[in-house]
Each structure stands twice: as structure tokens, then as C-alpha cells.
C-alpha positions in Angstrom: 0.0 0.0 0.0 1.1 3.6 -1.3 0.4 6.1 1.7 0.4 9.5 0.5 1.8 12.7 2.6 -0.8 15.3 4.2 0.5 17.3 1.8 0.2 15.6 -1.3 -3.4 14.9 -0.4 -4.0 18.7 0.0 -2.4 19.3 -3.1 -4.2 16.7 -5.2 -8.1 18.0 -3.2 -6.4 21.0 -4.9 -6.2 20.1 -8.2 -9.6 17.9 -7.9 -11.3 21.1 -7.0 -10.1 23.5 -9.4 -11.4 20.7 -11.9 -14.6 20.6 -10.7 -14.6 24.5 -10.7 -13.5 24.6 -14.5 -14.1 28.7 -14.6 -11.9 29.5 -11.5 -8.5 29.9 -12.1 -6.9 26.7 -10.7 -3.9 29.4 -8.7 -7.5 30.9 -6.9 -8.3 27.9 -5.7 -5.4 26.4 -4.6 -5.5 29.7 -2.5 -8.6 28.9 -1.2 -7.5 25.5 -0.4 -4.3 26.3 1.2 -5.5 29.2 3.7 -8.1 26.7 4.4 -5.4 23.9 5.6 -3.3 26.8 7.1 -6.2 26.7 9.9 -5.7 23.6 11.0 -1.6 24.0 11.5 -0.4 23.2 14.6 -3.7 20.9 15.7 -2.7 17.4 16.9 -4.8 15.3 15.2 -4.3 14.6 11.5 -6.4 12.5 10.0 -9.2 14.2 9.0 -7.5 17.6 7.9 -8.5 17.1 4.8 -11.7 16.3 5.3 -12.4 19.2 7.2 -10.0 20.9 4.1 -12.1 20.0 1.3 -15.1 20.9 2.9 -14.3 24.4 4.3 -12.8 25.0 0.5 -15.8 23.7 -1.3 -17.4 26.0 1.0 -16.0 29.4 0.5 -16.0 28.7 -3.1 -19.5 28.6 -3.2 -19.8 31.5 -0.8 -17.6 33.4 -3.4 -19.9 32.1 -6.4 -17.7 29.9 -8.1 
């Protein structure tokens, strides 16, 4: 089994997300997504980060109409 870093996980939500969101420009998103993760820094408990990632940044990108 292959187990992937935090960060290649927030990086590929990343690029999942700005192809689902085809009309953003993939740099805005990734944006969104990392000051999104940046909130959890420093928090002890990993494993759901990017849960909590993806859902925050699916969030604000509908909240900015995207």
C-alpha cells in the first residue's frame, strides 16, 4: 500500500477542486485551499484535515460564487 503525505493529499483536493470548478483559475483555488489547511496548522490530530480541508474549500468557493 502507497500512503500519501498530508501534503500531497492537500495538493491533489487542490487540483480535484479546481477541476470541478473549470471557470476558476486553478492558482485561486489552490489559495482557497491552502489558507483553508493553514487553519488547522499546529492541531494534533491529523487525520481528518482534509476532510475538514475539502469541505471548508468547497465551501468558501460557493460562498464566493464559483
Amino acid at each position: 500500500m502507497i500512503e500519501l503525505s498530508e501534503q500531497q493529499i492537500i495538493d491533489q483536493l487542490a487540483q480535484r477542486l479546481a477541476d470541478a470548478h473549470a471557470t476558476v483559475e486553478p492558482d485561486r483555488v489552490a489559495a482557497v485551499v491552502h489558507a483553508q489547511y493553514a487553519r488547522f496548522e499546529g492541531r494534533p490530530i491529523r487525520d481528518f484535515i482534509p476532510l475538514f480541508v475539502e469541505r471548508s474549500a468547497k465551501a468558501e468557493l460557493t460562498r464566493l460564487g464559483v
